[in-house]
Structure formats: C-alpha cells, structure tokens
N, C-alpha and C positions, 0 to 999 in steps of 0.2 A: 395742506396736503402736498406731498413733493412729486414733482412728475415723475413719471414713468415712461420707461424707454429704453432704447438699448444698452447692455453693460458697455461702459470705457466710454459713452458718448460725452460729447464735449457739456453740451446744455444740459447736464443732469445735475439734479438738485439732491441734498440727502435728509433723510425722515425729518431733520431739524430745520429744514428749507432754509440750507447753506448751500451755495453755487462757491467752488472756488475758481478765481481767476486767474489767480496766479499764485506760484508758491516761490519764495529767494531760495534758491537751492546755495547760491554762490556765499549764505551767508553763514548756511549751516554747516558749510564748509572751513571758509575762514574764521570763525567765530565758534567759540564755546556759550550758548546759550542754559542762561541760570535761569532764565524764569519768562514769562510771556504774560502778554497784556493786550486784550481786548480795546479797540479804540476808533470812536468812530471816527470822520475826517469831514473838515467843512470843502464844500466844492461849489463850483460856479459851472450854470449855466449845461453845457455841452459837454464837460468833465465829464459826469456823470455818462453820457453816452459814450466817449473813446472810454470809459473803463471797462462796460457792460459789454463793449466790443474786443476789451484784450488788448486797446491799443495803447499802453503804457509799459514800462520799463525801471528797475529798480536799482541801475547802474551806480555805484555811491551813493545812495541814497541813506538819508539817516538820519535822527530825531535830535531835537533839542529841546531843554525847558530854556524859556527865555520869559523874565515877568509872570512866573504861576502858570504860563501857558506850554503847552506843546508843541512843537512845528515839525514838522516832515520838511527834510530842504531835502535838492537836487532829487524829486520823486518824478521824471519827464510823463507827461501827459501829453501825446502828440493832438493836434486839433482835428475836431470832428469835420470826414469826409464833405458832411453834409450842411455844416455852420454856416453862419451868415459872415460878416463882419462884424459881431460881436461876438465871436470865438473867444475861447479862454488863451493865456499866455501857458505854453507848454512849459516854464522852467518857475515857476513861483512856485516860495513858498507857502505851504500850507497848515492850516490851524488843528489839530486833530483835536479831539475832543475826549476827556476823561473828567474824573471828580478831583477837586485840592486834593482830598487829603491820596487819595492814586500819585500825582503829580507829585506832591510834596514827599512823597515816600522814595520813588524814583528820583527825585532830584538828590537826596541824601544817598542811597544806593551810587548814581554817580559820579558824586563827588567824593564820597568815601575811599572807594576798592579801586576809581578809573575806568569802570568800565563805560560801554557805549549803547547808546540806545538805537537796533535795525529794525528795518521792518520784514517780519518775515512772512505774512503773507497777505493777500488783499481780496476781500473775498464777500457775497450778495449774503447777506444776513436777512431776513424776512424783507427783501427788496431795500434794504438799504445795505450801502456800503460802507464796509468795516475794513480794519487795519490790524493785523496781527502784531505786536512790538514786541523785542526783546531785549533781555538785560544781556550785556553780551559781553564776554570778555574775550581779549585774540588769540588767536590757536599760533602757536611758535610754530616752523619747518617742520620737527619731530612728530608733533602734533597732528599736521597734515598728512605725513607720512603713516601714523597708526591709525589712521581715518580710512587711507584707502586700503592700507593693509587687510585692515577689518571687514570693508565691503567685500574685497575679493575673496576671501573667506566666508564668508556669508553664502553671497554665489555658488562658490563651490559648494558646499553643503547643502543648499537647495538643488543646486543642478545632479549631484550624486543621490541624492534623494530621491528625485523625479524617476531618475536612470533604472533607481530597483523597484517603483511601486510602475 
C-alpha cells in the first residue's frame, strides 16, 4: 500500500510503490530517447543507503554491454555519511541486471543505428532499486533549439489558460 502524505512531498510513494529518486532531465535534453528499459543494478554494501538518501549524480553517466552483461560506468555514488571503512568506491563500475535475450536485443540496436545507451532515471521499485535505460540517439543544436522552443510554448499556453479560468 503507498504512503500517504502531503502532495509535492519528497518521500511519497505512488499506488505502484514506486519512490523516484532521481530523474536525468540533462539527458532528455541532449538525447532523443527511442525506447526505455527497466533494469535492476547490483550494489554493495552502503550504495544502497547514499541512493535511498539522493546522494548520487548522473553526470556522463552511461551503459554498456560488455560479455552479455550490462554495466552503468561513471554513475558517482558519493559514500555514506555514516559507513565504516568498508565504504563502497564512489566511481565503479556497476553490473545492472536484465535478461540475454533484453541484452542481446539492445546490443544489436546499438551497434546497428549507433545509438547510446543513458540512464534516465533511478528509482525504489517495491524497496528495491531500479534503473531506467534508454536507447538513445543525440539531438543535433537545431534539435535542442525546437526542444526549448516547444517548452516555451507549452508554458504559454498553460499560463494564458490559467489567466481566463
């Protein structure tokens, strides 16, 4: 059952008892995203506690198959406030977790078209942690230019909306 509490608060859960932590806004900017993929992520130790706290960052961060497998490289995981000296290494890479034939689909996807595999968001799935992925291809200057175009449009439109109801 998802908790309840105040709208916009940080700790809210939704009916599917999904918590998001974080969402890569920077990627849905630079990138054209074709498709998304659920994926869990192996972690060590304290990991798991700087996530559930928000203390990580998605700064080039970005997937590879390498050997059938997945890996999340440069995903920074800063070390927990409260760790021993068996702390996790904030800058390893890490294993995510899908099925062959997921893996083997995406590996031909991209090496096919070139595109890249981001992580677009990282997020408490029934108390475990999940990884959002995307097939992703790059958005040219033009690209980004009809991106914000379109926001600001958008805005407008809701804000002139607001303005007559």
């Amino acid at each position: 059952m998802a908790k309840k509490g105040k709208k916009g608060a940080k700790n809210e859960f939704t009916e599917e008892g999904i918590k998001i932590l974080s969402v890569n806004r920077q990627a849905r900017y630079n990138y054209i995203v074709e498709e998304s993929l659920e994926c869990g992520i192996e972690l060590q130790g304290t990991e798991v506690k700087s996530l559930r706290l928000g203390k990580f960052s998605f700064s080039d961060s970005y997937a590879i198959v390498k050997n059938l497998e997945l890996w999340l490289i440069q995903l920074h995981i800063t070390p927990y406030d409260h760790g021993n000296i068996h702390n996790h290494e904030p800058d390893r890479n890490r294993k995510l977790l899908a099925h062959k034939q997921e893996i083997k689909r995406l590996s031909r996807k991209i090496d096919e078209k070139g595109m890249a595999l981001v992580p677009l968001k990282v997020y408490l799935k029934n108390s475990k942690i999940k990884v959002e992925l995307g097939i992703c291809k790059g958005k040219n200057v033009q690209d980004k230019r009809n991106t914000i175009r379109d926001r600001d449009e958008r805005r407008a439109v809701e804000r002139e909306f607001r303005q007559r109801f």
